[in-house]
C-alpha positions in Angstrom: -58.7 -24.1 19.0 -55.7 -22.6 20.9 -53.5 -21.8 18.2 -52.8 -19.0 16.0 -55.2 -20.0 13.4 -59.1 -20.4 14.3 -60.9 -18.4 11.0 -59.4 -19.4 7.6 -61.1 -17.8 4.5 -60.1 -19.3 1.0 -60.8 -16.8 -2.0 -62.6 -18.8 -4.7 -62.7 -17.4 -8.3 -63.1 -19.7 -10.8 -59.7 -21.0 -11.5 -58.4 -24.7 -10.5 -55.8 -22.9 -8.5 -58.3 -21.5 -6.6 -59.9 -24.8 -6.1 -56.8 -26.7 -5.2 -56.0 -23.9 -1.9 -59.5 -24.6 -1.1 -58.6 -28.5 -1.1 -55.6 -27.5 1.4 -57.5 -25.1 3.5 -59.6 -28.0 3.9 -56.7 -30.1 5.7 -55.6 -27.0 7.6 -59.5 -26.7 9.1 -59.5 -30.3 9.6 -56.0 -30.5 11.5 -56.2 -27.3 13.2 -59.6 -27.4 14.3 -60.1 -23.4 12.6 -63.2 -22.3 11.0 -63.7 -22.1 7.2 -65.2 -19.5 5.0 -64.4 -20.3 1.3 -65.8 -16.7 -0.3 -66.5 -15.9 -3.9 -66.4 -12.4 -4.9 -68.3 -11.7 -8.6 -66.2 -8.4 -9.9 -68.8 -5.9 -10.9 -66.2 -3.4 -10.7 -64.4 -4.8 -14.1 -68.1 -5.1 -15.6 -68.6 -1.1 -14.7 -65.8 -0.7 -16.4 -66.1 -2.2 -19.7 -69.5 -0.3 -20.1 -67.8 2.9 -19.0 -65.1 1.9 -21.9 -68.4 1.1 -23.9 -67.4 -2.3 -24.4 -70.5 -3.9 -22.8 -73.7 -2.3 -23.1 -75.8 -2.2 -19.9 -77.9 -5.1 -20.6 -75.0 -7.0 -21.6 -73.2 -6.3 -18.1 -76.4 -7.6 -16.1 -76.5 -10.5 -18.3 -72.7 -10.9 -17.6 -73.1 -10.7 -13.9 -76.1 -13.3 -13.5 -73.7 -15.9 -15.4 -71.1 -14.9 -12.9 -73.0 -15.3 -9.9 -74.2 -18.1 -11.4 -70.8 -19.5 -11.9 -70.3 -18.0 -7.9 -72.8 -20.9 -6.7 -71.4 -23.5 -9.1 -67.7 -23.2 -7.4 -69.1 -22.6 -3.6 -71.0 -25.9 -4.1 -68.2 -27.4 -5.6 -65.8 -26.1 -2.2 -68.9 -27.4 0.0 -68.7 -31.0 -1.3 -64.7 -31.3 -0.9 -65.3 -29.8 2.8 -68.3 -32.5 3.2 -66.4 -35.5 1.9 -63.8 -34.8 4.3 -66.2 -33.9 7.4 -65.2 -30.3 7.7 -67.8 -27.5 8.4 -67.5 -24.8 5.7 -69.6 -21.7 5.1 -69.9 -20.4 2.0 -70.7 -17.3 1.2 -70.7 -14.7 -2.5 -70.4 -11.1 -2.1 -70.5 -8.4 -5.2 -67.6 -5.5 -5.8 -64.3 -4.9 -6.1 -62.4 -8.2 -5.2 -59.3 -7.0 -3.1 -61.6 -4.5 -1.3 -64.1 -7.5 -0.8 -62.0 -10.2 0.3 -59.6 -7.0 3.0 -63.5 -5.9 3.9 -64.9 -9.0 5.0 -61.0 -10.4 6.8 -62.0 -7.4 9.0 -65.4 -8.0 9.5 -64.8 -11.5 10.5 -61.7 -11.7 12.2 -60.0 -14.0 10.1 -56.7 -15.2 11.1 -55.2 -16.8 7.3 -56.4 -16.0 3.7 -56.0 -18.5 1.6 -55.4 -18.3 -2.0 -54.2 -20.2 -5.1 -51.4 -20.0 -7.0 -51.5 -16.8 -8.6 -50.7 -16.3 -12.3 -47.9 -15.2 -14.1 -47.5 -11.6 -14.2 -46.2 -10.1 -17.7 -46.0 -6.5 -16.8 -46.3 -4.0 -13.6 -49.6 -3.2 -15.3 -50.7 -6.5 -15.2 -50.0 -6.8 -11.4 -52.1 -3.9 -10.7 -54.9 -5.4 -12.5 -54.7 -8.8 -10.9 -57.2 -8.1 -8.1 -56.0 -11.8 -6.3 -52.4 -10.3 -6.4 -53.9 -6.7 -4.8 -56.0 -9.0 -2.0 -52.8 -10.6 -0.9 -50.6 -7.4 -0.6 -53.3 -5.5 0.9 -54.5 -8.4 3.3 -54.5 -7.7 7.2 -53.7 -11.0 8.0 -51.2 -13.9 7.1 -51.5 -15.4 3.4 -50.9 -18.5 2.3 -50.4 -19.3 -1.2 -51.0 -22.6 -2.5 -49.3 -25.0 -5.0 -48.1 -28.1 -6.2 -52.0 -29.2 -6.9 -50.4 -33.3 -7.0 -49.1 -33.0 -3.3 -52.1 -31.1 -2.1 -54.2 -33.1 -3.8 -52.7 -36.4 -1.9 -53.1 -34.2 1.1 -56.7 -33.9 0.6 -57.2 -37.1 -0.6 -55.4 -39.1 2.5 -57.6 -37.3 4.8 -60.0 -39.8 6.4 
């Protein structure tokens, strides 16, 4: 592991995007030899905020947020069998918070070199992209991101790997 890239971290939340950059950051762990963290982060911040806006009651919110960590193991399993079929080491891991401060928070922490991240949605309105934490993670990121698409070809990536 000599090259620029030895830690990748793909952000996982819930999408198929974010499941087709994890398919790809699986081929750039295999061919570059990097380690890879594939992180979930549950937002509990959004979930504060719609019982501050009393749109969810309290219990409602922890109800909420045990579906969504539920949901959090669901995807990381799903990332650790792609990694597995493909004999790549992966470590999951599912955090709670705000997701851009997350995912710039734990970059730091563990030295990663490349956040990967899926294709990120279509932004109406400059108040949509201030909302859209996956949009805040990549501008605020303190390392190199790489945004995936084109699920066919990456999915033929993944899929020739032996």
């Amino acid at each position: 592991m000599n090259g620029p890239i030895r830690k990748i971290m793909v952000h996982i939340d819930g999408t198929e995007e974010a499941i087709t950059a994890a398919q790809y950051a699986v081929c750039l762990a295999r061919s570059t030899g990097a380690s890879l963290l594939a992180f979930y982060v549950v937002n509990t911040r959004a979930l504060s905020d719609l019982v501050k806006a009393r749109i969810f009651l309290q219990q409602e919110q922890q109800d909420y947020e045990r579906d969504l960590r539920a949901d959090a193991e669901r995807y990381l399993n799903h990332v650790r069998e792609l990694a597995d079929a493909k004999q790549v080491p992966v470590r999951t891991e599912s955090t709670a918070g705000s997701v851009h401060q997350e995912i710039v928070n734990r970059i730091r922490q563990e030295g990663i070199d490349l956040l990967v991240i899926g294709e990120l949605s279509h932004i109406r309105s400059r108040r949509d992209e201030f909302y859209d934490e996956t949009e805040r993670a990549m501008r605020a990121a303190p390392c190199p991101v790489l945004i995936v698409k084109d699920a066919d070809r990456v999915w033929e990536l993944y899929d020739a790997l032996a």
